[in-house]
ZAFI-588690 format. One record per atom (N, C-alpha, C): x, y, z. Coordinates in pm, whole numbers, plus 50000, padded with zeros to 5 digits. Layout:
N
XYZ
...
This chain:
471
327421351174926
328841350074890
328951344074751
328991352774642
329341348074550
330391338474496
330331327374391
331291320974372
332391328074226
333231321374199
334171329774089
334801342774139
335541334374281
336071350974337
337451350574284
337981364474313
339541364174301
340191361874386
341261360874343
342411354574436
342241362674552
342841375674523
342371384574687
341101383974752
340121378274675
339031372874785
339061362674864
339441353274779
339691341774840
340891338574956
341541351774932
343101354475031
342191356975206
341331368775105
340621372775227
339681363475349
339051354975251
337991341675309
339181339375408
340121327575370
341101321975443
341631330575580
341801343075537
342101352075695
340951350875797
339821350075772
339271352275900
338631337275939
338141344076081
338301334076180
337191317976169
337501312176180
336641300676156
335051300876162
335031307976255
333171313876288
332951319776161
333461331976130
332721340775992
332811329175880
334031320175857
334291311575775
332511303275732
332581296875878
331021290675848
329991297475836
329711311475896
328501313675842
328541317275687
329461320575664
329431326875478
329381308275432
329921297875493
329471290375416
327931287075374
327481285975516
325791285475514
324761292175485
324961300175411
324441310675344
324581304975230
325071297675164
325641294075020
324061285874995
324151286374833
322831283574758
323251263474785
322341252274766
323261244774728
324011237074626
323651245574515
324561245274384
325921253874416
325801265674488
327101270674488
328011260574614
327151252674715
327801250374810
328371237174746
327821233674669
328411219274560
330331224074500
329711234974457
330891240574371
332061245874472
331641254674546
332361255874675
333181245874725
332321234374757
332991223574829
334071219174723
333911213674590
334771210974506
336161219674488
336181229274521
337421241274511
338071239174651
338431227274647
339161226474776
340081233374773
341591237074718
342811240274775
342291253874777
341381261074713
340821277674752
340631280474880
339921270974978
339201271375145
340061266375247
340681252475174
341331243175207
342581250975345
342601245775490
343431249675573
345101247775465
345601258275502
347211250575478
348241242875493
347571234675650
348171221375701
347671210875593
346471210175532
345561198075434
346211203275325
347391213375261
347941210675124
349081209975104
349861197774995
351001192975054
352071201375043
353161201475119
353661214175138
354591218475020
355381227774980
355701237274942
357621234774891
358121227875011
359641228475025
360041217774942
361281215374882
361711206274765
362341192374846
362461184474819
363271174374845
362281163974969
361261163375043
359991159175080
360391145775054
360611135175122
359661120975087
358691115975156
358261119675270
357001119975344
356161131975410
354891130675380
354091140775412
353091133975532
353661140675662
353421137275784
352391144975818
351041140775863
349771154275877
349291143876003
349651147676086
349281145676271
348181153076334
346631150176289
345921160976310
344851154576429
343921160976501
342801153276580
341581152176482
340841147176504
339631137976482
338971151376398
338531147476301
337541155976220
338551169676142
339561170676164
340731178876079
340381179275920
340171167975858
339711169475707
340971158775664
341601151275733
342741142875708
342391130975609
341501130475602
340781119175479
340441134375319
339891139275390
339891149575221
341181155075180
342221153975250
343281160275249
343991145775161
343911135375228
344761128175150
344221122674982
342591120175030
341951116174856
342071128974814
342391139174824
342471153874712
343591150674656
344801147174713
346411145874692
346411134674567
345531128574662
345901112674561
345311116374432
343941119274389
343561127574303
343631132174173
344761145174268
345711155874185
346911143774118
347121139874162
348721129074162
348111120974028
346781111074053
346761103273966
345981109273810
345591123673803
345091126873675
346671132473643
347831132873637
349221136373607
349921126873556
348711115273450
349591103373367
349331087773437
349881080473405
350191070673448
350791068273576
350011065573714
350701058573836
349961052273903
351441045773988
350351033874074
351131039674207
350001032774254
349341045274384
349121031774498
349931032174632
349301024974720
348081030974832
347231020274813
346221030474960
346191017275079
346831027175165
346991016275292
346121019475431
345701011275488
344741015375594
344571006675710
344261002875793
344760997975919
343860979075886
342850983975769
342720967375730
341890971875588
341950963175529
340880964475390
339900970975361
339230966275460
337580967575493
337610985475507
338420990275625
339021004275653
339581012775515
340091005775466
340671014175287
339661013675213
338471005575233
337551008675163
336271014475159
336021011675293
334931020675335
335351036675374
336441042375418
336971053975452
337711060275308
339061053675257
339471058675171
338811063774993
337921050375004
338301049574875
336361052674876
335471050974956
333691047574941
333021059275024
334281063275120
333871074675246
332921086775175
332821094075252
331771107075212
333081115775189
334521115575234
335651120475150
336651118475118
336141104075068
337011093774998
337181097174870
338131088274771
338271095274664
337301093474550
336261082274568
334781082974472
334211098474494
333821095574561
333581116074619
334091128574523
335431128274565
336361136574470
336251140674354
335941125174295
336011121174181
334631129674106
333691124774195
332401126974150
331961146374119
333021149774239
332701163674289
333131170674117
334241160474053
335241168873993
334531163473824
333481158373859
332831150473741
333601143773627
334721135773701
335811125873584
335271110973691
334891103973601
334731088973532
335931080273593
335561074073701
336851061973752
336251049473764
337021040773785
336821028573772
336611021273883
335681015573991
336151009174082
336030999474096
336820988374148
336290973074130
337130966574286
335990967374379
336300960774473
336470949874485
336330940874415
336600928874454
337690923574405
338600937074334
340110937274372
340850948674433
340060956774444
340490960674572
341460974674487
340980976574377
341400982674240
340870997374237
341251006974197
340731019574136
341761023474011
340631026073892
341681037073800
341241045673743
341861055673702
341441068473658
341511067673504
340961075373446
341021079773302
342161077473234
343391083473327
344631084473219
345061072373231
344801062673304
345811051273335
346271048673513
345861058273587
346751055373712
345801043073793
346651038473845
346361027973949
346351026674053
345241025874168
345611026374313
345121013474376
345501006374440
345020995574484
345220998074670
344430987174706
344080988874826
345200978074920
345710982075013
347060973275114
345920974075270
346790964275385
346440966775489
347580966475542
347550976075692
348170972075780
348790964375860
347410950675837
347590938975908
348170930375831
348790933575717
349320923575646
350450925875590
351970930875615
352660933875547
353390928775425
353550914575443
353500906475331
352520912975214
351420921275221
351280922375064
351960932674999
352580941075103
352950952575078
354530949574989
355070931775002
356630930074994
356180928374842
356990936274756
357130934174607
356310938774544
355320947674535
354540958574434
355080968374462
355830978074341
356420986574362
355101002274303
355511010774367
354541025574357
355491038674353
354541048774236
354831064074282
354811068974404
353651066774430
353071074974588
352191064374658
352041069074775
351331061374849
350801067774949
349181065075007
348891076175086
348231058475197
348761060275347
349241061775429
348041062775531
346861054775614
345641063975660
345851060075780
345751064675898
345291059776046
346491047776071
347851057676020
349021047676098
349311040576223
348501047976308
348741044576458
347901036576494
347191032176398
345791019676454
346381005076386
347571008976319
348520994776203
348050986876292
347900974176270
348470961576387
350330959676408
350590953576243
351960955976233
352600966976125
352510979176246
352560994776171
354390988676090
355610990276215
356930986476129
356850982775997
356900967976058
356600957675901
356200962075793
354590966175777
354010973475655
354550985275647
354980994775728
355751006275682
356961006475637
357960996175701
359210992775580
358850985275446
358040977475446
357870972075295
357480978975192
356500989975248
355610998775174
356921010175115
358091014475183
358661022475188
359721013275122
360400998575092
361100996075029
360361000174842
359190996774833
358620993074702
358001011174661
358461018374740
358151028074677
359101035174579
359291033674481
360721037274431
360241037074314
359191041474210
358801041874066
359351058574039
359501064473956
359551074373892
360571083473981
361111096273940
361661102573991
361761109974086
360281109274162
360191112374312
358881103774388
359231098074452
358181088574489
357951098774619
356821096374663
356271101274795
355081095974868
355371095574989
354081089375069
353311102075176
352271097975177
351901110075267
351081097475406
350821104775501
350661098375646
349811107975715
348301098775704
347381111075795
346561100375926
347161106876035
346871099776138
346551104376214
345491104276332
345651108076448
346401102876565
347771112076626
348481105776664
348591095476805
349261084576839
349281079176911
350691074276959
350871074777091
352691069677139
352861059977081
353761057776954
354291044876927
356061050676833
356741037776852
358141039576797
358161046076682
357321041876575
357411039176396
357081055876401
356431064276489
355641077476433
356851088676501
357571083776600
358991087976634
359991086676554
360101078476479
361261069076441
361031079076195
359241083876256
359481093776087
359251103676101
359001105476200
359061121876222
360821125376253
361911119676286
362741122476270
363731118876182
363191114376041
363961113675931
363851130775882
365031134975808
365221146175749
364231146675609
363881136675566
363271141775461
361771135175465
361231140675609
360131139775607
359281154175646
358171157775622
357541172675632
356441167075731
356301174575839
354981175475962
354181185475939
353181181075927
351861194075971
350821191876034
350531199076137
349621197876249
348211200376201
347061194976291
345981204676264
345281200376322
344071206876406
343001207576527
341251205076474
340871198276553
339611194076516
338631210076518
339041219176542
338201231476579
338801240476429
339731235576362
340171236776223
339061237276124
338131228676134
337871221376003
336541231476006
336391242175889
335091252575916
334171243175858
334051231675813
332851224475774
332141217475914
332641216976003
332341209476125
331311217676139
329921211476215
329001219576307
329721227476425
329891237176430
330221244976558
329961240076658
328261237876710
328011228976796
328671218676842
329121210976722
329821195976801
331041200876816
331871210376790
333501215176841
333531225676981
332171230576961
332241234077129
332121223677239
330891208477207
330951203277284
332091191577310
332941191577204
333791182877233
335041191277299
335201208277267
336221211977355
335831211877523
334401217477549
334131219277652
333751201277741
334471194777689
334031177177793
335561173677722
336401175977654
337851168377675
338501179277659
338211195477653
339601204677665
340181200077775
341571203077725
342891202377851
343161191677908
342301177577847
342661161577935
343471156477791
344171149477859
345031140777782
344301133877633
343091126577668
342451125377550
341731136277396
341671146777496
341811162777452
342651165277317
343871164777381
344971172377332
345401164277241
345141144977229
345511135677145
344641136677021
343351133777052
342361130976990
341721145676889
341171156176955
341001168676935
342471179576894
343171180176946
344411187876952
345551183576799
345521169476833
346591162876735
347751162976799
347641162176902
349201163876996
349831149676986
350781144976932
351671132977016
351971130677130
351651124977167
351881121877386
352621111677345
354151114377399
355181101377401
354951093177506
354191098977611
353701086477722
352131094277787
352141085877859
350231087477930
351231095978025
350311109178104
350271119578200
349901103578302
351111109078419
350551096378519
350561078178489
351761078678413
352101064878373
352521063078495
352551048878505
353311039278604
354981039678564
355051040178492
356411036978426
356891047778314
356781060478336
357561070978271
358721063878207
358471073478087
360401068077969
361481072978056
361431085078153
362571087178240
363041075678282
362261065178392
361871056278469
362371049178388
361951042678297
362481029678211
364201036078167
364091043878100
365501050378077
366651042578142
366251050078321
367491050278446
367371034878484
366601026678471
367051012478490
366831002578353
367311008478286
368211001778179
369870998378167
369780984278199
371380976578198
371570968878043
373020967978039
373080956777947
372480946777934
372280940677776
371400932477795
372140917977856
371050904977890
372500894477922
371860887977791
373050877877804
373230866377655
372530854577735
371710847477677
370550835377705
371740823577690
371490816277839
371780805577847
371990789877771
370990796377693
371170781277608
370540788077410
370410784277344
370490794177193
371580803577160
371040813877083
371960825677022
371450834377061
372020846877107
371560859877125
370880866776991
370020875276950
369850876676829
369540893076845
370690901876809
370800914476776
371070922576908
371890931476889
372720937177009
372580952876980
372410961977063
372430971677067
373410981177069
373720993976970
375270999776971
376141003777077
375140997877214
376520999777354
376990991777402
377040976677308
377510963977321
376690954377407
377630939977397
376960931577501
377200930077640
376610925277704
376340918477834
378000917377880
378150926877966
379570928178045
380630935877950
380170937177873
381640947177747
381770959377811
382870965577785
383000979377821
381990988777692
381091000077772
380941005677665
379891020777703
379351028277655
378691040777682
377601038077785
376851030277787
375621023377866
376191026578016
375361035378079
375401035878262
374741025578312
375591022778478
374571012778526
373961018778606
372591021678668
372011028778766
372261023978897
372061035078937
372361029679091
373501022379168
374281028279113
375641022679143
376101007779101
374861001779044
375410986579041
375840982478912
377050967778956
377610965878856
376820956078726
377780954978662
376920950378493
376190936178597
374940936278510
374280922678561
374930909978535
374640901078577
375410884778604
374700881678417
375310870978388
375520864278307
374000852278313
373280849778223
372120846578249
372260831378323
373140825178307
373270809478348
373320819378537
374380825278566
374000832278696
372920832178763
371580836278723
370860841678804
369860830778880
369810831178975
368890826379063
367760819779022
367160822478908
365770817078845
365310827978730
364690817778641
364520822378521
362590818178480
361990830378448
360770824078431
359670833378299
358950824378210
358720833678097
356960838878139
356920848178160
355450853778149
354710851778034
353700846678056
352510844577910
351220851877953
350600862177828
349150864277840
348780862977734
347810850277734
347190844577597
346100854777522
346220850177448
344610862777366
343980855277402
342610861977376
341360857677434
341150851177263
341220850077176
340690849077051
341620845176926
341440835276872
342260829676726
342540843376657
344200846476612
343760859676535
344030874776604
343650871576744
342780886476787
344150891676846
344190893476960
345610905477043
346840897677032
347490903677034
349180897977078
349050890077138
349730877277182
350000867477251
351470871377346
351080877877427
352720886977539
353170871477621
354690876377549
355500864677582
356970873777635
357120868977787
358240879477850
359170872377946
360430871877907
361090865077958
361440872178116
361850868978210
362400879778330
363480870078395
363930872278505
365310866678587
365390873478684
365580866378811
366700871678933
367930868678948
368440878779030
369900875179106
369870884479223
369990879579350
370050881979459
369170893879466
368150891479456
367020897679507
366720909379402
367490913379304
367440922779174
366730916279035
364900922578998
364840908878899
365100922178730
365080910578655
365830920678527
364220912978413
364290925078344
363460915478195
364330913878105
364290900578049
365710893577962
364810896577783
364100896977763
363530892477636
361880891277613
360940897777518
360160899677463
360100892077366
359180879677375
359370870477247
357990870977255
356760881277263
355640879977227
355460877077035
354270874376991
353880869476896
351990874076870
352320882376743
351070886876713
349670877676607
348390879176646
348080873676492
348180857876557
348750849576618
349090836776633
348120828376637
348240816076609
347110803276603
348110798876775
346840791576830
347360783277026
348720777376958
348370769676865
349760764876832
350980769276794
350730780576777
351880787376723
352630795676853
351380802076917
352400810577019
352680799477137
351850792377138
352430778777212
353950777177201
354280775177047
355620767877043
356440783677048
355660791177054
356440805477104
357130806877212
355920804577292
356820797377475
357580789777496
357380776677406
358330768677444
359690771477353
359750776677298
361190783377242
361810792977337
360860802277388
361310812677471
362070804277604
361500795477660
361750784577772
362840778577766
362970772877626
364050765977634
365470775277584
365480785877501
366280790877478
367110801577604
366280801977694
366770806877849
366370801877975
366310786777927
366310781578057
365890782478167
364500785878108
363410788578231
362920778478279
362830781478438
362770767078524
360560765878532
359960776578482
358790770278427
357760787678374
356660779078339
356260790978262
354870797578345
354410811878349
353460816778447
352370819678351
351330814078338
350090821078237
348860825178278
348240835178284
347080838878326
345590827078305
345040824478359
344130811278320
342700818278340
342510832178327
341520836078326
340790833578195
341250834078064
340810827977959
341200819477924
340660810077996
339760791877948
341350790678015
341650788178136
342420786378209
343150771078145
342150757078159
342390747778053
343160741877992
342580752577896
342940751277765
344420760077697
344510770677776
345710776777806
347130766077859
346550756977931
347650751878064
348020735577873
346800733977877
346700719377776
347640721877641
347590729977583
347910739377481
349430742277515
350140746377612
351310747477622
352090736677660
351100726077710
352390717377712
351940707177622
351420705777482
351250698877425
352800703477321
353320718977286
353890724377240
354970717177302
355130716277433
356610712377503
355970699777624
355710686577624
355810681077694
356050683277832
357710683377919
358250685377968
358330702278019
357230712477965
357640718678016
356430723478151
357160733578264
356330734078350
355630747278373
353930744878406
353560754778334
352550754078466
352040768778575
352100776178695
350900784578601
349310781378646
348360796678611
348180799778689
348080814478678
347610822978743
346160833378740
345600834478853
344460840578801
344290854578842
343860863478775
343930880078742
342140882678856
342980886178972
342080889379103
341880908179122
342870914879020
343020925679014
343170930278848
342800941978821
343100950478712
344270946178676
345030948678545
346530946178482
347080963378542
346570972478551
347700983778614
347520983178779
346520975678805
346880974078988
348040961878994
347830954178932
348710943078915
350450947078903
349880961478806
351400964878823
352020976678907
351150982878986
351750988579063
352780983979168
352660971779194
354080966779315
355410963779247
355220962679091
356280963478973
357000976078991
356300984278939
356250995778951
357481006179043
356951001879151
357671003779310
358770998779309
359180986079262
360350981579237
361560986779121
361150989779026
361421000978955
361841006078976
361081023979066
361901032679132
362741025679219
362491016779295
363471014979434
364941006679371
365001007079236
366541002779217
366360988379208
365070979479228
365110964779230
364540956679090
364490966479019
364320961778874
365000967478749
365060961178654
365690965078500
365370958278428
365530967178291
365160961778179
366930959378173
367040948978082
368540941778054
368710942077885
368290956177825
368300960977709
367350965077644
367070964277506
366060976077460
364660968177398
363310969277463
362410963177403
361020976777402
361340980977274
360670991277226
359020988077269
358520980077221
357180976777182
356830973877325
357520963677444
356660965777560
356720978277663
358110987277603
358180993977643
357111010177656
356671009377538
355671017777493
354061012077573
354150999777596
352790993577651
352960998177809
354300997577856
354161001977993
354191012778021
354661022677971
354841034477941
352811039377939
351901031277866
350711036277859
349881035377997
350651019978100
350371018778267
349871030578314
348471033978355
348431051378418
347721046778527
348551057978620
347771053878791
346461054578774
345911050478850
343921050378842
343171041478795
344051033978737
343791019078631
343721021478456
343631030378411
343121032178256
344841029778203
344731025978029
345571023177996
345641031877841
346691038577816
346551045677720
348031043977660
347831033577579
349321028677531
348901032177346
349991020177241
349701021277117
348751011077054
348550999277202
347720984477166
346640989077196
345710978677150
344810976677191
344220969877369
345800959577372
345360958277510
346850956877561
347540959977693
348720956377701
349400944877760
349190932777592
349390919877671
350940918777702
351570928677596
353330924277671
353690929277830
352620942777826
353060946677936
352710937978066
351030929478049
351090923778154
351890907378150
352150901578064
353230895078066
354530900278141
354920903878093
355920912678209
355620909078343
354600920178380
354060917078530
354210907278558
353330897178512
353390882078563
354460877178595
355440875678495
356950870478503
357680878878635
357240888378623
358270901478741
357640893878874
356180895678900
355240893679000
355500880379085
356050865279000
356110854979006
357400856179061
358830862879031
359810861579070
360170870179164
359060879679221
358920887979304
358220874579471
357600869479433
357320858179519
357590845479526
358360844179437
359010826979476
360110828379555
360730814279591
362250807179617
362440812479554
364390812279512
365270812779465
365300796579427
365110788179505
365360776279482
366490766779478
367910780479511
368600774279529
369080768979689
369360756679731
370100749379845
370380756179951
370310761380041
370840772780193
370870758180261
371600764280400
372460756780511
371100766680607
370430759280717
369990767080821
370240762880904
371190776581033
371620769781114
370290770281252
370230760281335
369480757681457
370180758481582
């Protein structure tokens, strides 16, 4: 296969089927396969080039594993930064990740660079790249949105959104400071995963989607795309991972978005503090669009209810998972979740005084924490934060989705609600899948089993309040 084809050859390459694709590659000398490889947008799928239509501010590429979603974005960035002077964000789920993948990878943009024999600059130990003419790309993380507040950029390319820690955060900051020159643009190459932020841009109008399949990419060994269709075709991990499919929930959740949907009530207003942000179908008892399921009326008023108690599941590690902090409540035998005051990233002391804010601002009569990690030091730790407050461990004798199957049940049967909108644990329960496995947007689902706990605890206590028994 000669190189220096024409356009109608190269029209032609692109038509056929991925098989002929690779063998004409492997046949190639490897000087031509050097040169070859460098002529990307010639071979290049048409999901990996950015698209075509005017007015674009995000370039959304939702592809499975091995798609070319890393050559796709250092080609872009590339093209972008030999076009003058720009600064360029490269963001990636942590540093270490923007630099070993984006910027050092085998089709990262050193690579590119090299393929295209122009001279860049790199200096990691700021985290720096520049090109010939002047452009600038520096390296952001995920886990840090604060660096993202106040450097402003042309473009910004966007890697493995769905692995963010705090995807929101860094994606609004990144998206306030993008605003240099007369069309700024970000592009977003991820393999997708259920979370709000990848819902929440795929339905802005001026964002562009393009799909693309790990059985796509004609550089792949054949071998490894047969054996990865033939051991995950058609399973859920399949169609995520391989496919590029978005799954808004796990096949066989505990807690379907239907499910959460139909027992969703108003939220109530906390007994003691300020309520902080209300949802557009008003508050707690207002007239307004919000159904109540199941025939019942708006929930009681939080000083109302029968008992109030905050679920805690500590991280195992300074730093490491969410610290799930979940407020819940009864009233006559109906329990509701009041509030999600988990805390990510936290030092003991910090999500400590997390609880005890959550506690005191709704008047929880004590707090439930798992004491499977360093039981202790968990129990010592929270009430050093709050003295006075009272603090009940519990120890995890079962899985976190067996744990929540009797939740669960309550759910359908009309004896639970959420008491307004909490996106983030909502998506964790939503990942709950019968059989025990958990296929949410975390890493582990500490809000969701917070929850549990709090639900589980008020599923088996008193009420505590005073009865008359007659004899």
């Amino acid at each position: 296969m000669p190189l220096g084809l024409t356009d109608e050859q190269w029209r032609r390459f692109r038509l056929l089927e991925p098989d002929e694709q690779a063998r004409l590659i492997a046949d190639l000398s490897p000087a031509d396969a050097l040169a070859f490889d460098a002529d990307f947008e010639a071979w290049a799928h048409r999901n990996q080039l950015p698209p075509q239509s005017e007015g674009w501010r995000v370039w959304l590429m939702l592809a499975g594993r091995g798609f070319g979603k890393t050559r796709a974005g250092a080609e872009w960035v590339h093209r972008l930064a030999m076009q003058g002077q720009k600064r360029i964000a490269l963001v990636a789920a942590s540093i270490d990740e923007a630099r070993s993948v984006m910027v050092e990878g085998i089709s990262g943009l050193l690579k590119i660079a090299r393929n295209r024999r122009i001279k860049v600059t790199w200096e990691p130990s700021l985290g720096r790249l520049t090109w010939p003419k002047g452009s600038v790309a520096t390296l952001y993380s995920g886990d840090n949105p604060d660096g993202l507040r106040g450097p402003e950029h042309h473009f910004a390319w966007a890697d493995e959104l769905a692995k963010w820690r705090q995807a929101e955060a860094a994606w609004d900051n990144l998206q306030m400071g993008l605003r240099l020159g007369p069309r700024a643009r970000a592009l977003v190459t991820t393999t997708p995963r259920p979370m709000r932020l990848l819902e929440r841009i795929r339905g802005q109008q001026w964002t562009v989607e393009t799909r693309g399949r790990t059985s796509d990419n004609v550089s792949l060994p054949r071998r490894f795309v047969e054996v990865m269709i033939a051991t995950y075709g058609g399973t859920r991990v399949g169609r995520q991972e391989l496919d590029g499919e978005l799954m808004t929930e796990a096949e066989g959740s505990l807690f379907p978005r239907a499910l959460l949907e139909r027992c969703r009530v108003a939220p109530l207003l906390p007994p003691r503090g300020r309520w902080r942000g209300a949802p557009e179908w008003g508050l707690c008892g207002e007239a307004g669009p919000h159904r109540q399921p199941f025939g019942l009326p708006p929930p009681p008023m939080g000083e109302e209810l029968d008992r109030i108690v905050v679920g805690v599941d500590p991280p195992a590690s300074v730093g490491g998972d969410a610290c799930g902090i979940v407020v819940a409540g009864r009233h006559d035998g109906i329990l509701y979740v009041l509030a999600d005051s988990s805390v990510g990233g936290a030092s003991p002391d910090r999500w400590a005084r997390a609880v005890a804010r959550a506690a005191d601002e709704w008047g929880a009569s004590h707090v439930v924490a798992e004491a499977n990690q360093g039981g202790a030091m968990v129990e010592s730790v929270l009430k050093a934060a709050d003295a006075g407050m009272k603090v009940r461990l519990v120890h995890a004798s079962k899985g976190k989705v067996a744990r929540a199957e009797p939740i669960a049940i309550r759910f359908e049967a009309g004896k639970a609600f959420l008491a307004g909108i909490f996106p983030e644990l909502e998506d964790e329960l939503a990942g709950l899948m019968v059989g025990g496995a958990y296929d949410g947007p975390s890493k582990s689902p500490d809000r969701a089993d917070a929850c549990v706990w709090a639900l589980t605890e008020l599923s088996e206590t008193r009420t505590g309040l005073p009865r008359v028994r007659m004899l």
